[in-house]
C-alpha positions as CSV (number, residue, x, y, z in Angstrom):
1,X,20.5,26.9,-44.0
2,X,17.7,25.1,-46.1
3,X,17.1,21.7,-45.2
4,X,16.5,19.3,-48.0
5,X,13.1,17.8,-47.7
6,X,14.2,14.3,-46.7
7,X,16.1,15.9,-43.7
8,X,12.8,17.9,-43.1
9,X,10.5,14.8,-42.9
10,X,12.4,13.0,-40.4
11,X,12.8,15.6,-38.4
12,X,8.6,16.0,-38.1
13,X,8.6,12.1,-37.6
14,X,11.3,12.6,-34.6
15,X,9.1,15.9,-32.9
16,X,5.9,13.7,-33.6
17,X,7.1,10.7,-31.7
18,X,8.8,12.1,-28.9
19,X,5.2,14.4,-28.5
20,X,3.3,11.0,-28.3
21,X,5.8,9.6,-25.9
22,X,5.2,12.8,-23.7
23,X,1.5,12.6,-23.6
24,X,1.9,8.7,-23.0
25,X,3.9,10.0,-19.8
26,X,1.3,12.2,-19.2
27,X,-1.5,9.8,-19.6
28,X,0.3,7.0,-17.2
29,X,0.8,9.5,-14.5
30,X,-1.7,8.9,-11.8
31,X,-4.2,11.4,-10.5
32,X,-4.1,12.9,-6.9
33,X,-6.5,11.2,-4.9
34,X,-9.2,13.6,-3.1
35,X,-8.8,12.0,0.6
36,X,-11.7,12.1,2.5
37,X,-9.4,13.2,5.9
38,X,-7.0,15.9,6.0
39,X,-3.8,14.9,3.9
40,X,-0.8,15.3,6.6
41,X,1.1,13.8,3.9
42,X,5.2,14.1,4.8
43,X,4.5,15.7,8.1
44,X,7.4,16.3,10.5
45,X,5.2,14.8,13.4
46,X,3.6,11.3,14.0
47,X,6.3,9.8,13.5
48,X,7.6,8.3,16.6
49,X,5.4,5.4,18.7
50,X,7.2,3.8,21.4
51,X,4.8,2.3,24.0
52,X,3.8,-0.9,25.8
53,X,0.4,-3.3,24.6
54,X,-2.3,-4.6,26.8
55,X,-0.1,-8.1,26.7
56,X,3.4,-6.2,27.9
57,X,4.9,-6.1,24.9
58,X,7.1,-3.3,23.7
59,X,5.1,-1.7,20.5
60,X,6.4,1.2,17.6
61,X,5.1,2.4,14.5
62,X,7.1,-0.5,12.5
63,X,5.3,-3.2,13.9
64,X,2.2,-1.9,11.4
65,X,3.8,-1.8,8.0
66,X,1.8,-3.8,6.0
67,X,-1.4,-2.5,6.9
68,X,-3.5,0.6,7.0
69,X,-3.1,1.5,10.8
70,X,-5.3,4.2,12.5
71,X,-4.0,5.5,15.8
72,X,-6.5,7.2,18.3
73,X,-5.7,9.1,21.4
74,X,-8.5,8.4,24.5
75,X,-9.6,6.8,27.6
76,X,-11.4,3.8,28.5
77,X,-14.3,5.9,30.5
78,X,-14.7,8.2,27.7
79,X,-18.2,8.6,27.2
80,X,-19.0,9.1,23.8
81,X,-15.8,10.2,21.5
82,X,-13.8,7.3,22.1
83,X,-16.6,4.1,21.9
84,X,-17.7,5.5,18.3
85,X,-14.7,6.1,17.0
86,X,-13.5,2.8,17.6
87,X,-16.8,1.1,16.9
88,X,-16.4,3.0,13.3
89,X,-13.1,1.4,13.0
90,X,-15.1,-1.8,13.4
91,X,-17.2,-1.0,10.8
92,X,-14.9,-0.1,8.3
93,X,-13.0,-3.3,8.9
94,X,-16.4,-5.3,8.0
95,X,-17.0,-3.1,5.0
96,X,-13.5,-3.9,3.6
97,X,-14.3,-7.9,3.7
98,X,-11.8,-9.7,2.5
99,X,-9.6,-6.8,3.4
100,X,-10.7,-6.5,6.8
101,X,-7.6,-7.9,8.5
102,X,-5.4,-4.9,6.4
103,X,-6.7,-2.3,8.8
104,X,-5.4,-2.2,12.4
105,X,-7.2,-0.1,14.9
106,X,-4.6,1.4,17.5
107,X,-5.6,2.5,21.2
108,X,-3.4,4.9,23.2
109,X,-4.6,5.4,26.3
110,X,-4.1,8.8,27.6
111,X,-4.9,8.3,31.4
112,X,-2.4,5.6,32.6
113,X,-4.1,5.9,35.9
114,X,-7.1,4.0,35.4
115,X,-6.1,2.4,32.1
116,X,-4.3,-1.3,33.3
117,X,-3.1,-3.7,30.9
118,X,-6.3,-5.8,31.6
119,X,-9.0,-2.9,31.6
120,X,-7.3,-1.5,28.5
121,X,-7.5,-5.4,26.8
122,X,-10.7,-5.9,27.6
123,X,-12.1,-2.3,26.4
124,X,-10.4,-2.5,23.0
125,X,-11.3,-6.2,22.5
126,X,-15.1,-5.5,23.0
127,X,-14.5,-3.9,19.4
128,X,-12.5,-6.3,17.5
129,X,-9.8,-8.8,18.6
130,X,-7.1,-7.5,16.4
131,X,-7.3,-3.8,18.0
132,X,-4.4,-3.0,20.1
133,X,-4.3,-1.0,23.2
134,X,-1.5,0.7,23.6
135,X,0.2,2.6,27.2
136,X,2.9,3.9,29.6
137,X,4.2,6.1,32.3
138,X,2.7,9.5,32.6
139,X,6.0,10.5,30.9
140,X,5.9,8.7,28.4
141,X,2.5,9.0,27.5
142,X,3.3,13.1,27.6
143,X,6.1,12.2,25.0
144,X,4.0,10.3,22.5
145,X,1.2,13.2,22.6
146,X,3.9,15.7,22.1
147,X,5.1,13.7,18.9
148,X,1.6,13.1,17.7
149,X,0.2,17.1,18.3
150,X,-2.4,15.4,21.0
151,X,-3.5,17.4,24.0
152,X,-5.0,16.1,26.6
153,X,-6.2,17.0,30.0
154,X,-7.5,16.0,33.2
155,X,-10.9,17.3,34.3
156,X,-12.0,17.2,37.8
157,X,-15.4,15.4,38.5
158,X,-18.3,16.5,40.5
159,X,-17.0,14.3,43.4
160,X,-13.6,13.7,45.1
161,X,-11.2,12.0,43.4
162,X,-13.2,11.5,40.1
163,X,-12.5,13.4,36.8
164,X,-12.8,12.5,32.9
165,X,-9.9,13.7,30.1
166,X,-10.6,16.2,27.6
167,X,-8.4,15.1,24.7
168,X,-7.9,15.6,21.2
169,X,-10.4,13.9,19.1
170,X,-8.4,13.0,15.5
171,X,-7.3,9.9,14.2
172,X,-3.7,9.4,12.6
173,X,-4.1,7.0,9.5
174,X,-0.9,5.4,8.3
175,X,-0.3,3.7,5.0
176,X,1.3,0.6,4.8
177,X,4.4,1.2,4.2
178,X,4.1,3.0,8.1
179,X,4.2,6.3,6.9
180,X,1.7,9.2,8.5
181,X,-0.8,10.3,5.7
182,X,-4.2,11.8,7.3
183,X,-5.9,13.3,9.7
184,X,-9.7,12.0,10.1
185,X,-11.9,14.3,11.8
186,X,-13.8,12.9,14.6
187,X,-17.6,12.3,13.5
188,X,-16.8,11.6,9.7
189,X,-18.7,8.9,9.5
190,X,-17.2,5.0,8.8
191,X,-18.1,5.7,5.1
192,X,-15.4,8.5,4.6
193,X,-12.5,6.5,6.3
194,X,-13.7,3.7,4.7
195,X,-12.8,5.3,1.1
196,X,-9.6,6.6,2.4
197,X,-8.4,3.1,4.0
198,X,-9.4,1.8,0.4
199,X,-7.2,4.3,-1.3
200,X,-4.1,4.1,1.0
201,X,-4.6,-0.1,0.5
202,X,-4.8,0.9,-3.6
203,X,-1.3,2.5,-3.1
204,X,-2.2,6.2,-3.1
């Protein structure tokens, strides 16, 4: 059949428009974002955080929505992992200025033993006020690090009784709606989480 050329022209007009309105789509669709951390984006772990603060209150992953929250696994007598990563936390939070108080460091203590409500307070509070130290029974502790992918382990000392805790070194970084979204390798610098905090704040 031979359409007439009236019939022909709108039908151009109707395949030009609807080829604008697709590259429109295209053009409002927004770009993946290159994370600086390792994108653990709708992981089947991490998701699960019931534990006790430094004050004795009852704590879980929902009691961060609304801000970028960055959960760490250590020890209060770790030596050298565990003071820089939180001091980087610290310095991420100044960075962000205004937006500081949108980023929540979160402590979880992985040797109950030594770690009291008031050592734990003190330790994390040396870094920032708004940190929160996090702990429980040697059970439950096991729990959360089986939820989170965390090893840990105790390591005896060169005299009785004393030992340190090998543990993972990763940070979980949660968006604000309280969902897991990267892993940040230890010794990334405050710089690269500082671009990825920004980003997750920026709604990626």
């Amino acid at each position: 059949m031979q359409l007439n050329p009236t019939r022909r022209s709108t039908l151009h007009l109707a395949a030009m428009a609807l080829a604008i309105g697709l590259t429109g789509l295209a053009g409002c669709t927004k770009k993946p974002v290159a994370f600086q951390g390792i994108d653990i984006t709708g992981a089947d772990y991490a998701r699960q955080l019931n534990l006790t603060d430094a004050d004795g209150k009852a704590r879980t992953l929902a009691d961060f929505k609304g801000k970028v929250a960055v959960v760490f696994f250590g020890y209060t007598q770790c030596p050298d992992v565990c003071p820089t990563t939180l001091a980087e936390i610290a310095a991420v939070k100044k960075q962000l200025g205004a937006d500081g108080d949108k980023l929540v460091g979160v402590f979880v203590s992985v040797d109950p033993e030594r770690d009291t409500a008031p050592v734990l307070k003190a330790y994390v509070e040396s870094f920032g006020k708004d940190f929160v130290a996090l702990r429980g029974s040697v059970e439950e502790i096991k729990a959360v690090a089986r939820e989170f992918k965390v090893f840990y382990a105790k390591v005896p000392g060169t005299t009785d009784g004393s030992y340190t805790m090998d543990h993972t070194a990763n940070s979980y970084v949660f968006d604000p709606q309280g969902r897991v979204r990267l892993a940040e390798r230890y010794g990334s610098g405050p710089d690269a989480l500082a671009k990825d905090v920004r980003a997750l704040l920026d709604g990626a």
